[in-house]
C-alpha positions, 0 to 999 in steps of 0.5 A: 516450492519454497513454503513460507515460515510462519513465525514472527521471530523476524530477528532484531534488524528485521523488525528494525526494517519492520518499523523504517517501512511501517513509518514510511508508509505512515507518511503517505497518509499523513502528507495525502490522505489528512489534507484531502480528508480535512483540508476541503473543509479549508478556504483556500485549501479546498474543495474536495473536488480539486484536492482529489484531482491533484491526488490522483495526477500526484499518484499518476506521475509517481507511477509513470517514475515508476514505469520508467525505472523498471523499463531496463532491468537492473536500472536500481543500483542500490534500493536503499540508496534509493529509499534514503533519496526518496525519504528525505525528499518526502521529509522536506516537502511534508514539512513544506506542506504544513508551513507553506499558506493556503493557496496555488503554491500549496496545493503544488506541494501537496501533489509533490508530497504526495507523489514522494511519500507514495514512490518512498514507502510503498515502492522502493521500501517495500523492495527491500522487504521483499529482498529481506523476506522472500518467503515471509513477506505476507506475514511481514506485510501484515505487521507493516500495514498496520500503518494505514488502519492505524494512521487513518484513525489517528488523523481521522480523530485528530482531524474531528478536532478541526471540524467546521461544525465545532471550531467555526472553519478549518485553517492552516492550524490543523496542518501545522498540529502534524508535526509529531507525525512527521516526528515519527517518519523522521525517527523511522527513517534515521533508524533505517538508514543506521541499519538497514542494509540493501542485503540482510547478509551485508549486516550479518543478518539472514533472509527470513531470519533463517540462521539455518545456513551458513554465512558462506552459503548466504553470501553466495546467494546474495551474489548471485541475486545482485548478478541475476538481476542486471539481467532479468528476463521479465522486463516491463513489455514480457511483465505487462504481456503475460495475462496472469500479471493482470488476472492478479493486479487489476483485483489489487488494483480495485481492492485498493481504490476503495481502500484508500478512496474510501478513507480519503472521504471518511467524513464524507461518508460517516457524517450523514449517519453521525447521530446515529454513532453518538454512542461510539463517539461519533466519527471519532469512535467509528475511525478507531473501530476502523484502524482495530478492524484494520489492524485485524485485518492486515494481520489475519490476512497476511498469515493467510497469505503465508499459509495459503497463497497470495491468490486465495488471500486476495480471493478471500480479501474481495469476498469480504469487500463484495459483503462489506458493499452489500451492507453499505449499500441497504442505507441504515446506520446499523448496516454502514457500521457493519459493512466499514468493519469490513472495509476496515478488514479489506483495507487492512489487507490491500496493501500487503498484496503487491509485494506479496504477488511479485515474490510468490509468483516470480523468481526473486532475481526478478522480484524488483524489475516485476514489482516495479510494473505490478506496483505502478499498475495496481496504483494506477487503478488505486489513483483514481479513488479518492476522486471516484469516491467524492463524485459518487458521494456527490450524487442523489445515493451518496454514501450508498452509491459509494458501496453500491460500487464497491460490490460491483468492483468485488464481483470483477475482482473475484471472478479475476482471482480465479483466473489468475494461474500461477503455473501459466506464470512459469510457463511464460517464465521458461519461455522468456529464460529459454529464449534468453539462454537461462536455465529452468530448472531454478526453483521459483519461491511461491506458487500456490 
């Protein structure tokens, strides 16, 4: 068993990576989750109810893509080519989406930008970080996931500006103001694709920057990979047929429903108790205590990830979540407060997890064909979210309602994670080698 480094010396064109994969999971938030936060409040934008229908079936279609690719092992030549493909298409239509006026022509970008930005940075770039970063990914995807606490806030605040209550309507104003995030995507991409390579190796760099090999030795194993995953024993019927793959990403699944579901609805849920958070700075103040807790979150949670396991952070993750919906649930100001710091937490942590799993628990030969299952379902689950959210909000309970929720969704999830077995995991892996002539005595990275 592989242990993972705990350092953050990732090396220069690691942190480079760090940075194309952190802007390309920026603009996720920024083509979903700021048009349906603020643009319901727009005429002919909205309402909430229909953006969150076109989120979700956007989010379906990316994973039902997703499903398709990974049904022949070895179906992605090359991720980065990939990545590039996938970021300038998600680059035109964000662009699209802030110039094109309000009506049906609109809304039909905003399902495309969403379904692009979600299959470009959560999917195909996050496999390069696990090919980067086998036994590091936790950390990694700590730092990277700042994106989504940090994004959230950032457009959170910048979307109070286009309040109906302060400027008398939202407009398309508010979405043509997102040019310098969109700047930021564009720069992360073009520094990607300057230097990043499919293999750290193509680039003189080291898997988990560990120099401690020699280049013939790294060279060999990037060979053997590229080999070995044209004919990986976990296609998408033994992945999606071994139950320990659902014990692990059903409880991703739901950590990131309320995640991203809840962010989604922010004004929604925050504004009922916004006096009371006038000392803050109302739901500005709020969003950006949310992206510290969240950045907070991300970090602690991917080095204990690191240090203890994939499961046991993910266990750990939904204890949080299962608290934060005791509080929200009580139905003060004081309490809601208390329990988004913990959202802010398991939000910060839910998207390290996918990338996490599929590394630990799999071989890394099999990392991309697993991932490409884990991550669609997981997705699945999270697609329905934002329009979850809404239609509990919109009951008598509201925003207690949403939280209510959110302890029940803990509840499965833990008693989940603990089911889950990561030897089982190895007994279906032999089974499926043997059966296809492989050896077993290969070492699989993870296990704990």
């Amino acid at each position: 068993m592989q242990q993972q480094k705990k350092s953050i010396n990732f090396g220069f064109r690691g942190w480079l990576l760090i940075l194309w994969v952190a802007t390309g999971m920026f603009s996720y938030v920024v083509a979903g989750n700021f048009p349906l936060n603020i643009m319901s409040n727009a005429p002919g934008y909205g309402p909430a109810g229909p953006l969150s229908m076109i989120y979700t079936g956007a989010s379906l279609v990316g994973i039902i893509i997703q499903v398709i690719v990974s049904r022949k092992p070895g179906a992605i030549k090359s991720w980065k080519k990939l990545s590039v493909i996938l970021g300038i298409a998600s680059l035109v239509f964000m662009v699209l989406e802030m110039v094109i006026p309000a009506g049906v022509a609109w809304k039909i970008v905003f399902g495309i930008a969403t379904a692009l930005t979600a299959l470009y940075g959560t999917w195909a770039l996050s496999v390069l970080v696990g090919v980067w970063f086998p036994r590091r990914k936790g950390t990694v995807m700590g730092i990277i996931t700042f994106a989504f606490p940090i994004g959230n806030a950032l457009l959170g605040g910048f979307a109070a500006k286009f309040l109906p209550m302060a400027f008398g309507g939202v407009s398309g104003a508010a979405l043509k103001s997102l040019w310098p995030y969109v700047l930021v995507v564009l720069i992360g991409f073009i520094i990607g694709v300057i230097t990043i390579s499919e293999f750290p190796e193509q680039v003189g760099a080291y898997r988990d920057n560990d120099k401690s090999m020699t280049p013939e030795i790294a060279n060999a194993m990037m060979k053997a990979e590229e080999e070995n995953r044209k004919t990986t024993v976990w296609t998408t019927g033994h992945t999606l047929a071994c139950p320990d793959f659902w014990f692990i990403t059903v409880p991703m699944g739901l950590l990131l429903m309320f995640a991203v579901g809840a962010m989604t609805q922010s004004m929604a849920i925050i504004n009922p108790y916004a006096a009371d958070y006038a000392w803050i700075g109302g739901y500005t103040g709020v969003m950006y205590v949310i992206a510290a807790f969240g950045i907070i979150g991300s970090y602690i949670f991917g080095l204990i990830d690191t240090k203890k396991g994939t499961k046991f952070a993910i266990v750990l993750s939904h204890i949080v979540m299962l608290v934060s919906g005791i509080l929200g649930a009580i139905g003060n100001s004081t309490a809601l407060f208390i329990g988004l710091i913990l959202l802010a937490m398991f939000m910060g942590a839910s998207s390290n997890y996918t990338v996490s799993a599929a590394v630990q628990y799999w071989r890394i030969e099999d990392f991309p064909s697993v991932f490409s299952v884990v991550n669609p379902v997981a997705n699945f689950i999270n697609a329905f979210g934002p329009t979850i959210v809404a239609a509990l909000i919109a009951t008598t309970l509201g925003t207690q309602a949403v939280f209510i929720v959110i302890g029940i969704a803990a509840i499965i999830s833990i008693i989940l994670g603990l089911l889950f077995k990561p030897a089982r995991v190895k007994e279906f892996d032999d089974k499926y080698r043997e059966a296809a002539g492989k050896p077993l005595d290969d070492v699989l990275v993870g296990r704990k």
